[in-house]
N, C-alpha and C positions, 0 to 999 in steps of 0.2 A: 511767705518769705519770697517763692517765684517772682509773686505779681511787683514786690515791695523792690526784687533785683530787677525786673523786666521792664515792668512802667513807668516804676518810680526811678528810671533812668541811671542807676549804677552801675549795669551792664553796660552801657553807651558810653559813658564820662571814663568806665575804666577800659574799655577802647580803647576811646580816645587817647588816653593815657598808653597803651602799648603794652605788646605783649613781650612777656619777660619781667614785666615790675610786680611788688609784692601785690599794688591793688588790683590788677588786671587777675592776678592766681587766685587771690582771695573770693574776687567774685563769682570767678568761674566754678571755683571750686564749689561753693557755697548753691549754686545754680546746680550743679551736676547732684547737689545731695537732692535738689528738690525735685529735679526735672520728674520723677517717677510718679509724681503726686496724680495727675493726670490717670494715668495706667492706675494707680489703685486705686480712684473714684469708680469706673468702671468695673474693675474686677471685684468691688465691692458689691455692685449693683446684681452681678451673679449669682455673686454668694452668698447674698440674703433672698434675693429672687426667685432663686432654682425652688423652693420650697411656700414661695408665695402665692397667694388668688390675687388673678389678675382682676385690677379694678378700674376700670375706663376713667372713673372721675378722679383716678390720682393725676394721670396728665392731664385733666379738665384744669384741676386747681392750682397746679402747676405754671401749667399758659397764663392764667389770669394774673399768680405771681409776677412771671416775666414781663407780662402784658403794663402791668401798674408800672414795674421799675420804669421800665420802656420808656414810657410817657411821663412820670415822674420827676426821673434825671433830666428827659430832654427840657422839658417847662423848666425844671431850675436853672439850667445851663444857658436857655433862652433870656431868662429873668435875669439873671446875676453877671451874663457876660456879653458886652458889648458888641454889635460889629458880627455877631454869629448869623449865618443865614438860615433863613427859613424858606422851604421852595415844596412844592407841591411832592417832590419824589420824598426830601425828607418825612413827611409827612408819613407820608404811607408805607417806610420802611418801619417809623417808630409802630404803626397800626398793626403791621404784619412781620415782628420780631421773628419766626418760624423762617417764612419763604424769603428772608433777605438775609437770613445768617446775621440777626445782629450779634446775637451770641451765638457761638458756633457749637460749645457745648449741647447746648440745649437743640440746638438746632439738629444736629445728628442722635440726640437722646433719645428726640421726639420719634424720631425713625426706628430705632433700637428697643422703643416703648411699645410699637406696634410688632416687632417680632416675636417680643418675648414669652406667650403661649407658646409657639411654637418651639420656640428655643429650648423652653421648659418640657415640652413635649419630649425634643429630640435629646434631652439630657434621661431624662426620665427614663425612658423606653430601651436607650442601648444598655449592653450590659457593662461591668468593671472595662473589660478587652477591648472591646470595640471603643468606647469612650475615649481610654486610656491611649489607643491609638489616631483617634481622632485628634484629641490633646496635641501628642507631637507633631501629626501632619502640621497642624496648625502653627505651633511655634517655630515650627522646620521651616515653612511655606511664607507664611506671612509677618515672620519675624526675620530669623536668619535669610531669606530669601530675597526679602525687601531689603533687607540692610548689605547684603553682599552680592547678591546677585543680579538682581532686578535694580539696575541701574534707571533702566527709564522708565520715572514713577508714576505713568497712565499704566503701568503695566496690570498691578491691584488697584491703582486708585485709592490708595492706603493715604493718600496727601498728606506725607509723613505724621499719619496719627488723629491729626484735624478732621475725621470723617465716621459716619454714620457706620461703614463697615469694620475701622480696626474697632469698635464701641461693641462689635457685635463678636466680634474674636475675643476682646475682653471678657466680655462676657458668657461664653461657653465656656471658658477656661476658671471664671471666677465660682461659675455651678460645679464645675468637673469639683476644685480642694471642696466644696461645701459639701459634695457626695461622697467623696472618696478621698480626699484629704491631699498632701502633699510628700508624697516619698521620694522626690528626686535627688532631695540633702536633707542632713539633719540642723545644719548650723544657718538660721537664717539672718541674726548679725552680722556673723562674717561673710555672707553669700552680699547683704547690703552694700556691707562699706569694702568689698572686694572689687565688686562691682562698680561703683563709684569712682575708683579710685586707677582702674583699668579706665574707664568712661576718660576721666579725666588727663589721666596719663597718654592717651592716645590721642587727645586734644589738642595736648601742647606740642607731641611728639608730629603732629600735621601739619602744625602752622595756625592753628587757633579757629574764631568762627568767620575769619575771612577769608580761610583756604577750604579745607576739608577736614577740619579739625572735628565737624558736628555731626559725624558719621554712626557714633555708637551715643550723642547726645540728642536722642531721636526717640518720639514716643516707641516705634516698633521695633526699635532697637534691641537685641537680645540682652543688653545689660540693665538697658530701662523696663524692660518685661520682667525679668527676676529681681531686679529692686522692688518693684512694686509687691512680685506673687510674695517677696520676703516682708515686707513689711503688712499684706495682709496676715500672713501667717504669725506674725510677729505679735500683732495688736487682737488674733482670734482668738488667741492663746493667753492674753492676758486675763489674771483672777482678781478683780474688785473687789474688795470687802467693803462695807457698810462705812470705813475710818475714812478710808480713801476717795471716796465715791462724794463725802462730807466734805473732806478738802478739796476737790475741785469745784465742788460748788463754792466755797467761802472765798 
């Protein structure tokens, strides 16, 4: 739904359209439920990780994935549309998806993929206390910190979220609930759509994303951090039965 409001241009068109009209709220609105998605791909990767054997050839088959789309899409893009250039650099960006950032997820994964022993390591070895304080430095530091304090964003290099290090912050934090679970609230629907809705509320109350509306509509945002830790907790927690498990497939 991000990519369908982001790319697929309704975010722009209602804009353009201005803010104050139903479509411009709708969209935003609709964007603020999803912005977190991001943050829980990551904190997911912790949280089934923390307890995983690292296997070198999962990112081997991975790259070769991105490697195919790469080349792929570009040959069809070539083919099917006119008047597109073809030059030596493009060439070698589609060959080297990794060191050109064509996807930037994958791109800082790939980096995140080579910590993860270690990370595993350093989850592993502290104990509840130490961890549990590590935890908030981190949400303290490079959540609330990024977002209110650390105005100038070479500060972490967190490049609002788009980077290999907030991927690795995700990440300690997403092993921390999978060892030790989450006792900060009990209510993680209302912690979501609380969130959200503050996110959103402080948006409009700014001036929108032309002013400084997009201040808590930020991967490292602390509202976008707990949307996310809530809806991992949300979906860890959910019981399948065999009926259910049946209807999603059908």
């Amino acid at each position: 739904m991000y990519h369908c409001l982001l790319l697929g241009g309704v975010i722009t068109k209602a804009t353009q359209i201005g803010i104050g009209s139903i479509n411009y709220d709708i969209s935003w609105l609709l964007d603020t439920l999803c912005y977190c998605a991001v943050n829980c791909y990551a904190l997911i990767s912790g949280y089934v990780g923390v307890k995983s054997k690292f296997k070198l050839q999962n990112i081997i088959k991975l790259w070769f994935q991105v490697l195919f789309y790469s080349v792929v899409l570009n040959i069809i893009i070539w083919v099917t549309i006119p008047n597109v250039p073809i030059n030596k650099g493009l060439l070698i960006q589609m060959l080297m998806p990794i060191s050109f950032e064509r996807y930037w997820y994958f791109s800082a994964y790939f980096i995140l993929f080579a910590f993860m022993p270690f990370l595993n390591l350093l989850l592993n070895k502290l104990d509840k206390s130490m961890a549990t304080k590590l935890l908030i430095t981190l949400i303290l530091v490079c959540s609330f910190g990024e977002t209110f304090i650390f105005r100038a964003k070479t500060f972490l290099s967190l490049q609002s979220g788009y980077s290999a290090p907030w991927l690795i912050i995700l990440y300690l934090i997403g092993g921390y609930i999978k060892l030790y679970g989450w006792k900060f609230w009990k209510h993680d629907k209302t912690v979501y759509f609380s969130m959200a809705i503050l996110s959103f509320a402080v948006f409009l109350l700014l001036g929108g994303e032309q002013s400084h509306g997009c201040v808590l509509i930020n991967y490292p945002a602390p509202t976008m951090l707990f949307m996310g830790i809530a809806l991992l907790n949300i979906f860890s927690k959910l019981s399948l039965n065999s009926r259910i498990i049946q209807g999603v497939k059908l």
